[in-house]
C-alpha positions as CSV (number, residue, x, y, z in Angstrom):
1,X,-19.2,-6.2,-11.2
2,X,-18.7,-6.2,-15.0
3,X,-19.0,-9.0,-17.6
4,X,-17.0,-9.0,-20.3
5,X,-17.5,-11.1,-23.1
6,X,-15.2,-10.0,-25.9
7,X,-11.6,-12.0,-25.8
8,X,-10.3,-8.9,-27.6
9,X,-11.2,-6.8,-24.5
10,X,-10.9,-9.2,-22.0
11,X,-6.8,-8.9,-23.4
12,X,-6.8,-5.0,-23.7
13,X,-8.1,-4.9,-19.7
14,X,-5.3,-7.5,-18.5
15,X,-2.7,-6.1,-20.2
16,X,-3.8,-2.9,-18.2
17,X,-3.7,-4.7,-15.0
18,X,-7.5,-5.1,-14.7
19,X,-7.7,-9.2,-14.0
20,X,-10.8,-11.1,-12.1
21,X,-10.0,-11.5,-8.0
22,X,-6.7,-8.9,-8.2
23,X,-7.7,-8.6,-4.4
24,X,-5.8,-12.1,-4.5
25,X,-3.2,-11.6,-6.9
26,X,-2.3,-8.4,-7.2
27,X,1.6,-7.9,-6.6
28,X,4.2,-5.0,-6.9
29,X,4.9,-4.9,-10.9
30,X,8.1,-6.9,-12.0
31,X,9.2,-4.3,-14.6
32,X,8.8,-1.4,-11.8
33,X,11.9,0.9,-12.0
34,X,13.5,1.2,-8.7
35,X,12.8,5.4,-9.2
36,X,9.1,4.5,-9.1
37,X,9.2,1.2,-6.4
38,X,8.1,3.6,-3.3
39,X,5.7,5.7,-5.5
40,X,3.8,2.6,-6.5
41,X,3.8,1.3,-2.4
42,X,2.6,4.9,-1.6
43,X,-0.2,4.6,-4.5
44,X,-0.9,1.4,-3.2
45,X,-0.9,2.7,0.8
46,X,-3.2,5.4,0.0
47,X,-5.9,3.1,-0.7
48,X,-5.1,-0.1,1.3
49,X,-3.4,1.2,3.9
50,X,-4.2,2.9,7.6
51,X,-2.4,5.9,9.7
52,X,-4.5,4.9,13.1
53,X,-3.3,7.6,16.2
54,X,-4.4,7.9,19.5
55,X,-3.3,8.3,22.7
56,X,-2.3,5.2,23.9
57,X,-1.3,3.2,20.3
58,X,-0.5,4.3,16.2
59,X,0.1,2.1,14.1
60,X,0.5,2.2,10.6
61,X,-1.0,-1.3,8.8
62,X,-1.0,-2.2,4.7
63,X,-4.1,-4.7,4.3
64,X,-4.2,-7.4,1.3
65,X,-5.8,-10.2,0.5
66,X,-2.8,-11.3,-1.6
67,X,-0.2,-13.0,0.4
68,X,2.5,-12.3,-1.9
69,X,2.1,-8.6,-1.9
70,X,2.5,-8.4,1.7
71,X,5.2,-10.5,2.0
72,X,6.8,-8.8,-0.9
73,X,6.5,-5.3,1.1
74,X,7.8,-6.6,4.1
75,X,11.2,-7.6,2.3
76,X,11.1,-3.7,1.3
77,X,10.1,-1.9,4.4
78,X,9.8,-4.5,7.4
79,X,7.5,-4.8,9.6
80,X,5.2,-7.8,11.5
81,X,2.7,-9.8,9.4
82,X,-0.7,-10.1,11.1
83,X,-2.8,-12.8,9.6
84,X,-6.3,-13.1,9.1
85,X,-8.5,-15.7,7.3
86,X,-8.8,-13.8,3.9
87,X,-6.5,-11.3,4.1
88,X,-3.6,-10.1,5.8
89,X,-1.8,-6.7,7.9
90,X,1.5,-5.5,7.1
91,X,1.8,-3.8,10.8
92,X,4.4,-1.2,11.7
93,X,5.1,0.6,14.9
94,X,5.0,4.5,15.9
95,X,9.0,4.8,15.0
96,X,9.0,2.6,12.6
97,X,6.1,3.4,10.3
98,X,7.2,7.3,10.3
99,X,10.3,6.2,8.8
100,X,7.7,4.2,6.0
101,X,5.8,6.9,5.5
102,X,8.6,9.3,5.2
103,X,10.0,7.1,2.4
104,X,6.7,7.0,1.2
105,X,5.7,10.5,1.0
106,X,9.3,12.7,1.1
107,X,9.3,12.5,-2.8
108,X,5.3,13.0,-3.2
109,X,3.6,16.1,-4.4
110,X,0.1,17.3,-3.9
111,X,-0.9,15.7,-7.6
112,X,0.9,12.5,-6.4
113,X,-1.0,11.4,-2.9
114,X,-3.7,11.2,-1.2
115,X,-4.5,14.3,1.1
116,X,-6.0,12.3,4.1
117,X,-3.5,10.1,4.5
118,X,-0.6,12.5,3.9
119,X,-2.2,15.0,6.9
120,X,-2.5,11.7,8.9
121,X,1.9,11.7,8.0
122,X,2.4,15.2,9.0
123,X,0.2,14.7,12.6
124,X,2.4,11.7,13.5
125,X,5.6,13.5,12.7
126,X,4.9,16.0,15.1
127,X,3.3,13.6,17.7
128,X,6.9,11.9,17.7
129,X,9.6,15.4,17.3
């Protein structure tokens, strides 16, 4: 947790983006070009999101405890809305999610994603060819 008492900083951080409780109010970016829309969803995935595979289930889920943002990203990419008491899930399918992630990560390079996650992509594209 930090403090800051300096209105001249407090401004600097916000205009950054750095605001008390984002968790709640974070949102996609309103001046976002549409070039850079599913780069800042993949940015976003790669730390909120989950690439869960097993056997009998995968599912691919994008957690937030702003309401908005979710609801925002289902108008973009679908899915079910799962919600919990603080937070909610963005929940996709098998076929469904690979088509997500492959709008997510067809474009992304290895400076541009997260490594995990995009391994996690290229396990459930095989599990489903």
């Amino acid at each position: 947790r930090i403090r800051v008492n300096s209105a001249e900083l407090k401004d600097i951080l916000e205009n950054f983006g750095i605001v008390p409780r984002k968790t709640k109010y974070i949102n996609i970016p309103e001046d976002i070009k549409d070039d850079y829309l599913y780069d800042w969803i993949r940015g976003y995935f790669d730390g909120d999101g989950c690439i869960s595979l097993s056997n009998k289930r995968t599912s691919i889920t994008i957690t937030s405890g702003s309401k908005s943002l979710i609801r925002n990203l289902q108008k973009i990419l679908g899915g079910i809305i799962i919600n919990y008491n603080t937070y909610e899930v963005l929940s996709f399918g098998k076929k469904e999610g690979r088509k997500i992630l492959y709008l997510l990560y067809s474009t992304s390079n290895y400076k541009t994603r997260l490594k995990r996650k995009f391994e996690r992509f290229l396990t459930l594209i095989q599990e489903i060819e």
